[in-house]
N, C-alpha and C positions, 0 to 999 in steps of 0.2 A: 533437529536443525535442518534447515533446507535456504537455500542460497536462490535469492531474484534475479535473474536473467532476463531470457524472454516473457513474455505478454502471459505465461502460463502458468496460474495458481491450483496449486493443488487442494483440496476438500478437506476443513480440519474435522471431519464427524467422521475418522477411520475407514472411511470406503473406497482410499486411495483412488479419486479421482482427479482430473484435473480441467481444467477451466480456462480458454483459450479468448485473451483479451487483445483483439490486436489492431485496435484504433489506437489513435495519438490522444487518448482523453483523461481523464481523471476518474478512478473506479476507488468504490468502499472494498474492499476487503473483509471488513466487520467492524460491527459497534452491536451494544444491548439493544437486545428485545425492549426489553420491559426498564423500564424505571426502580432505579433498587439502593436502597441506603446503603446494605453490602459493597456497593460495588460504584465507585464514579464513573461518570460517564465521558468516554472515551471513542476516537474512532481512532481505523487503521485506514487511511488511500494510498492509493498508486498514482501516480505522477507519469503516462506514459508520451512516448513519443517515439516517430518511425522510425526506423534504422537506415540509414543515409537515403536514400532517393528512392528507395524502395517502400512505396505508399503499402503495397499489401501487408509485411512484417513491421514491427513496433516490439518494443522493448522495456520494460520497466526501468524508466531516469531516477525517481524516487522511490521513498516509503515513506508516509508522512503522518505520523504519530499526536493526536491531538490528547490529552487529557489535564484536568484540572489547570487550566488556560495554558498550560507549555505545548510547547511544538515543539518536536524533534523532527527533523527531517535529516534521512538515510540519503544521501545521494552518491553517484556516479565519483567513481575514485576510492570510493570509502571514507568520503568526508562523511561530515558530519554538524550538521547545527541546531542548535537548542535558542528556544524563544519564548519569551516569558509576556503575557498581556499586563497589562500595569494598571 
């Protein structure tokens, strides 16, 4: 388990590093390589944005979850919303 705050992702391949994002933009976190029946395909983005007037630091707003057309989006408060394409 690990908790989104600031702009900094840690490394899921165990080398405990981490990854310092601190524009106001939208970043992949992860999706497949490859194309694969196993597995739908899915991504993970970040949603960020600065932290009040202070242009240098930025913060992760969302987490936004796409697979088999649903969108979940993580956001600020601990909400939460699910979205289905039709």
């Amino acid at each position: 388990q690990w908790h989104v705050s600031q702009a900094v992702i840690p490394t899921n391949d165990l080398r405990k590093q981490v990854h310092h994002y601190m524009g106001a933009c939208s970043y992949t976190l992860t999706k497949p390589c490859n194309s694969s029946s196993d597995l739908p395909y899915f991504t993970v983005d970040t949603q960020n944005e600065h932290r009040g007037s202070n242009k240098k630091v930025s913060y992760i707003r969302a987490v936004v979850i796409n697979v088999n057309g649903v969108t979940v989006i993580l956001g600020k408060g601990r909400t939460v919303q699910v979205s289905m394409k039709q």
